[in-house]
N, C-alpha and C positions, 0 to 999 in steps of 0.2 A: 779469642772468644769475647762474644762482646758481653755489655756489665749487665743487661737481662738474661742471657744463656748463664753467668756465672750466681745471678740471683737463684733461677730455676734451680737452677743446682743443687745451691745449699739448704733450697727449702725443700729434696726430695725429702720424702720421710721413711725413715726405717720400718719393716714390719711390727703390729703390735702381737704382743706373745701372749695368748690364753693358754693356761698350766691349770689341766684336770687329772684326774687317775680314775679309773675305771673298778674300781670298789663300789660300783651300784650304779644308776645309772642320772641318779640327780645332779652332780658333778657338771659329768659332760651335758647334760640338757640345758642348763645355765651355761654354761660355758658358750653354747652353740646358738644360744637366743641372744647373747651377747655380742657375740661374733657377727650376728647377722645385721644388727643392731650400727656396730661402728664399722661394718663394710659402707653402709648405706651412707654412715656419715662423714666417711672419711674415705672415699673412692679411690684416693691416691696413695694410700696405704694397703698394703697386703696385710692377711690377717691369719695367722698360726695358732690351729686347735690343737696342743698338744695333750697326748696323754702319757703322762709322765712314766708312767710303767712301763711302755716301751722303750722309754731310754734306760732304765735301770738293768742290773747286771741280776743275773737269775735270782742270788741271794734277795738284795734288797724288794725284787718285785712277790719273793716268798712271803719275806717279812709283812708289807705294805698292802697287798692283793691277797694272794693264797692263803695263809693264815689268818688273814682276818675274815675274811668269808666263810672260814670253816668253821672258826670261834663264833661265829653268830650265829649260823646255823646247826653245829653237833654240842657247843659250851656254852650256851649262854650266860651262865653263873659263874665262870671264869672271864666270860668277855666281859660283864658285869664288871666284877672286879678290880680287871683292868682299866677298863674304859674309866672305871670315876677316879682312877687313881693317874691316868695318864692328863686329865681337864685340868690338872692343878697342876702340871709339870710348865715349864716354860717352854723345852722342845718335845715333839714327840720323836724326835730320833736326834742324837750328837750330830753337830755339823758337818765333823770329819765322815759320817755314814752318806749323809747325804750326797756330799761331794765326792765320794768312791762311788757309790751306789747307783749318781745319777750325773757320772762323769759326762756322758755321751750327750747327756743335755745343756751340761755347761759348755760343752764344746763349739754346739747347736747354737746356743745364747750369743759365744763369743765371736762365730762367724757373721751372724745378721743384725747382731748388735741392735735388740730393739727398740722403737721408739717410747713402746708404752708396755707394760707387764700387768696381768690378769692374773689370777688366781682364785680359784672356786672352790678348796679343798686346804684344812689348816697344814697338813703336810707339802703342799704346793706351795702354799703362801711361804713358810719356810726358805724351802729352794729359793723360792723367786726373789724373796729378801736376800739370800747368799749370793743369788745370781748380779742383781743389782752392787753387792757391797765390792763382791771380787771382781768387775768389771767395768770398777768406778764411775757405774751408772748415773751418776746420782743428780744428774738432771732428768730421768727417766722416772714421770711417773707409777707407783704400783699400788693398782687398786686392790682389795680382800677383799673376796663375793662371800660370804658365809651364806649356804643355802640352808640351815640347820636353826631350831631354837633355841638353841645355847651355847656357850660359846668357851669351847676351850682357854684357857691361858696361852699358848703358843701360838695364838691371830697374833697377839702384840706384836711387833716388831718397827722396829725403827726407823724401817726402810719405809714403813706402807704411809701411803698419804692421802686415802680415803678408803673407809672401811664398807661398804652393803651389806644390813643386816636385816632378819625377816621381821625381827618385833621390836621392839621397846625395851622389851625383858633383854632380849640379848645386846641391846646397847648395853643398858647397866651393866649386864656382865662385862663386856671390854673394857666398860668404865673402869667397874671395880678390879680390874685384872692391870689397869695402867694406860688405859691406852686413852690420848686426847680428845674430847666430847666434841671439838669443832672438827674432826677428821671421819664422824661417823653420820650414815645416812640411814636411816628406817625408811629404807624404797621397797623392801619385799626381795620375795624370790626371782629372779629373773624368768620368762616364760618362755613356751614355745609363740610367736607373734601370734597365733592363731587364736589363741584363748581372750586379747583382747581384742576379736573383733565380732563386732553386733551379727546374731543371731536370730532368726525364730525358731525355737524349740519345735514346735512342729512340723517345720518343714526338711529339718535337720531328721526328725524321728521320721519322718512320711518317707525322705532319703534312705538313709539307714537299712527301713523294714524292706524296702525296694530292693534294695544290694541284699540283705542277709534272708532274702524272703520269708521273711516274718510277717504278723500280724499287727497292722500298727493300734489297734483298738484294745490288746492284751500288754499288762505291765511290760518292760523290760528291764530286766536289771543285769548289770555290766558288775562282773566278778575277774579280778584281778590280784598280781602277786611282784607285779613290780615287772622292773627289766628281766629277772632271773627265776620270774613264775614261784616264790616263795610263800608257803603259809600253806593251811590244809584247804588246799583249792576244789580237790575234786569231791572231800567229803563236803565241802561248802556248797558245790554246784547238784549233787545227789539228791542233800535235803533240800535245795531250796526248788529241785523240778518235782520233787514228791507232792508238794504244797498243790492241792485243789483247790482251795477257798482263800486267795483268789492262785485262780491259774498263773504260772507265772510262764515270762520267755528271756535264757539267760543265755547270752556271750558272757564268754570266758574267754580273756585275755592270756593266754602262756608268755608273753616275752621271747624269752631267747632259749628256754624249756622247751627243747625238740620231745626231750622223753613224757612229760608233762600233758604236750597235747598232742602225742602217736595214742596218749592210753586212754586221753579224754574223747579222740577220736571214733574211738570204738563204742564212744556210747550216743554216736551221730543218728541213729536209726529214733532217736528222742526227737520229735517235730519242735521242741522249744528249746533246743540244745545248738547253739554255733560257737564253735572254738577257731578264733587265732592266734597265732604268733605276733611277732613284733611288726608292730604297722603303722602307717603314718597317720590313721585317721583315729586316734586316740581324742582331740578334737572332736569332732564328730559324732564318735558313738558317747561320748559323756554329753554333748549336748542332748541326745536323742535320747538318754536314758532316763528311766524315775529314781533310780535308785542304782547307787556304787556300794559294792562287798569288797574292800582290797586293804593291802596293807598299808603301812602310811609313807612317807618320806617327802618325795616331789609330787607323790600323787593327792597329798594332802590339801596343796597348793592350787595342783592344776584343778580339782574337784571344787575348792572355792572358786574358783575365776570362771568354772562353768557352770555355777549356780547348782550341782549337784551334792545331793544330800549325803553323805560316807559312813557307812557302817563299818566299823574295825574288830576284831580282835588284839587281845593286849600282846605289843610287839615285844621283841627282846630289847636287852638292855640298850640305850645309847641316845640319841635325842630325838627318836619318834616315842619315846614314851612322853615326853614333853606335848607332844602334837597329838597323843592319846586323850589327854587330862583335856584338852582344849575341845573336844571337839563336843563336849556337853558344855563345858566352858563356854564357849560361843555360841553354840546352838547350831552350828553347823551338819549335825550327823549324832554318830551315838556311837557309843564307846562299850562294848561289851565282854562278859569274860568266858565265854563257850558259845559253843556252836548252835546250840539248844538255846539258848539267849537270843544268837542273832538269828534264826531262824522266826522264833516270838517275834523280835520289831520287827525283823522284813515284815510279814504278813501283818503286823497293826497298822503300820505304814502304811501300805496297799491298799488297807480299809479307811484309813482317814487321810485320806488323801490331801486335808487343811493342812495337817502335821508337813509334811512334806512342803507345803508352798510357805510355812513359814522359815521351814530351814532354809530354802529357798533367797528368803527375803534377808537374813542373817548372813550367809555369805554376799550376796550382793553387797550388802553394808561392809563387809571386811573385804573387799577386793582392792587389793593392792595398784600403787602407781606401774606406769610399764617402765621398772625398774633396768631393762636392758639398756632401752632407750635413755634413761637419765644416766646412766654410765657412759654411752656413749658419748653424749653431751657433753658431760662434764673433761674426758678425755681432748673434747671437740676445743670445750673451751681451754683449755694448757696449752693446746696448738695454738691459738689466737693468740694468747699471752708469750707464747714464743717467740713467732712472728712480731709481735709488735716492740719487744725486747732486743737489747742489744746485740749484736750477732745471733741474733736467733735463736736463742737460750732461753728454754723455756720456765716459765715463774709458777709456783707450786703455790702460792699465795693465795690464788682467787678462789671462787666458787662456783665462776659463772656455767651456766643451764642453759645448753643449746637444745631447743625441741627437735627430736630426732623427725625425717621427713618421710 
C-alpha cells in the first residue's frame, strides 16, 4: 500500500452521532437542521440522527417519553413540581439507568465509534458524555445543543467542549451551574435552513392563498399546537372564524393529531377554515400569514425568524413559560391568559395593522445567527486541527469558525 492510500486512510472519518428523543418535536428539528448543516460541511462523514427512545428498553422509554407527556398534558402541577426540582439535580436519571436503559445505544456508539457527538436534549447530553467516557472517546468532540431558555444543572458535564445556547440568560445559568464561560456560545436555536432564507411576504401569501384557495386580500392567521396538536385548538379556531369585523381566514396546523384534525375536518363546509397535518411547508404558511395562535417551544423560534407576530396562551410548567414572559418582553407577540383575551388582540391586531409591522420589526432585530451552521463549522474546524496535529489527533483547543457553504 502505498504511503498516500495509507494517508487516505487514516484520515477516513468516523460517523458523527446526533442524540435527540422524541418528547416533542423541537429536539429532533435541531437535531435535523444540524445534521443538514455538517452533511454539507463535512461530505466525507456520515451523519447519524438518532432518537434515543428507540434504543431504550420499554421501562426507560416509559420513564423518558410516556410519562412525561402525560404529566404535561393530564399533571401539570405535578409535572410543575417535578420539573423545578429536577433543574437543580446534577442527573436527571443515575448513570447506571442510563447505561441499562439505553444499552442498545451504547452498543450502536461502540460499533461506529464516532468521530464527533451532538446532543440537543439534557438527557442526551448525559448518555453521550457516558458514551464518550466509557469508550474512551476523549479525543471526540461533544457539542450540547440546548434548544430551551433555561438551563438545567445536568448540561454540565465534563465530557462536553462547546455548549449552544438560545440566550444570554441561559449562559449565566450554565455559568452558574459550573460549567466553563469559554466553552459556551449564544448562536440561538438551530433552524430548519428555510427560515434563513430571503423572502417576499407577498408572494409567499399570493403562493399560499393559491394552494389553500383562499383569498389573499382577507387576514390569514395560522393556528397551531406544536408536533402533537396540543392546547385548546378547535375552541381557538371556533371563536377566531365567528369574528366578522374583520373577517378572518384560519389554517390550523394538527401535527401528528390524526383525531384532532378528522373532527376539525368536519367543520370544512366553513369557506375560511383549512386544516393540515404535519407538513413541510411550515416555512411557508408563517411567511404568508399576519398573525400566529400556537403554543410555544421551537415554534417560538421559528415565528421570530419568520418575522411573524405569536399570540400564546399561558403553557404548562417547564421552559416555555420562560419564552411566555418574553414575548411582551421583546415585543415579539403577546402573551395572554384566556381565550376571550386572545380572541380581543387577534381582532385589535387586524385593526391596527401598524401594531403588527412593528412586532414585525422586533423579531427582525432578535433573529438569531444560523446557529447549525456555526456548529458545523466549528466541528469542521477540530477536523483541521486534527489533521494538522500529530497523527492526526484532533486538538479541542481552538475556536475556529468555518462558514458553512
Amino acid at each position: 500500500m502505498s504511503l498516500r492510500v495509507e494517508e487516505d486512510e487514516e484520515r477516513k472519518v468516523s460517523p458523527v452521532l446526533i442524540l435527540t428523543i422524541s418528547n416533542g418535536a423541537g429536539h429532533t428539528r435541531a437535531a435535523e437542521a444540524i445534521a443538514l448543516k455538517v452533511r454539507a460541511d463535512r461530505p466525507e462523514a456520515e451523519v447519524f440522527v438518532v432518537d434515543v427512545a428507540d434504543y431504550m428498553t420499554r421501562v426507560a422509554r416509559f420513564t423518558h417519553v410516556t410519562a412525561y407527556m402525560w404529566l404535561v398534558r393530564h399533571a401539570p402541577t405535578a409535572w410543575d413540581r417535578m420539573d423545578k426540582y429536577q433543574k437543580k439535580q446534577t442527573h436527571t436519571s443515575p448513570e447506571w439507568y442510563y447505561r441499562r436503559g439505553a444499552r442498545r445505544l451504547f452498543e450502536l456508539a461502540r460499533s461506529i465509534r464516532p468521530s464527533a457527538l451532538i446532543a440537543t436534549e439534557v438527557g442526551c447530553c448525559e448518555i453521550a458524555a457516558l458514551i464518550k467516557r466509557d469508550l474512551s472517546l476523549d479525543d471526540v468532540p461533544l457539542v450540547a445543543v440546548n434548544v430551551n431558555y433555561d438551563a438545567d444543572r445536568a448540561w454540565v458535564r465534563e465530557e462536553v467542549n462547546l455548549f449552544c445556547v438560545a440566550s444570554a440568560r441561559v449562559r449565566d445559568e450554565l455559568i452558574a451551574h459550573g460549567a466553563t464561560p469559554e466553552r459556551i456560545r449564544v448562536w440561538g436555536v438551530p433552524l430548519e435552513s428555510g427560515f434563513g432564507a430571503h423572502a417576499r411576504r407577498e408572494e409567499e401569501r399570493a403562493d399560499v392563498c393559491r394552494w389553500l384557495k383562499l383569498a389573499p386580500q382577507l387576514p390569514l392567521i395560522l393556528v397551531a399546537g406544536g408536533s402533537c396538536g396540543l392546547g385548546r385548538i378547535e375552541e381557538i379556531a371556533d371563536r377566531l372564524l365567528r369574528l366578522q369585523r374583520p373577517k378572518l381566514q384560519v389554517v390550523v396546523l394538527t401535527g401528528h393529531n390524526a383525531r384532532l384534525r378528522s373532527r376539525l375536518q368536519r367543520r370544512m363546509q366553513n369557506d375560511s377554515l383549512r386544516v393540515l397535518g404535519w407538513t413541510e411547508h411550515v416555512v411557508k404558511l408563517m411567511r404568508a400569514a399576519d398573525l400566529l395562535v400556537s403554543k410555544l417551544g421551537n415554534t417560538f423560534d421559528e415565528a421570530i425568524a419568520a418575522e411573524l407576530p405569536l399570540i400564546a396562551l399561558e403553557p404548562p410548567p417547564g421552559s416555555e413559560r420562560v419564552q411566555y414572559k418574553l414575548l411582551d418582553e421583546w415585543g415579539v407577540g403577546h402573551a395572554v391568559r384566556t381565550v376571550d383575551q386572545m380572541v380581543e388582540t387577534v381582532s385589535h391586531l387586524m385593526e391596527h395593522k401598524e401594531k403588527l409591522n412593528v412586532m414585525r420589526s422586533k423579531a427582525r432585530a432578535r433573529k438569531g445567527k444560523d446557529s447549525a451552521a456555526l456548529i458545523a463549522g466549528w466541528l469542521s474546524g477540530q477536523k483541521q486541527a486534527c489533521y494538522a496535529a500529530n497523527d492526526f489527533k484532533p486538538s479541542l483547543d481552538g475556536d475556529s469558525i468555518k462558514p458553512s457553504t
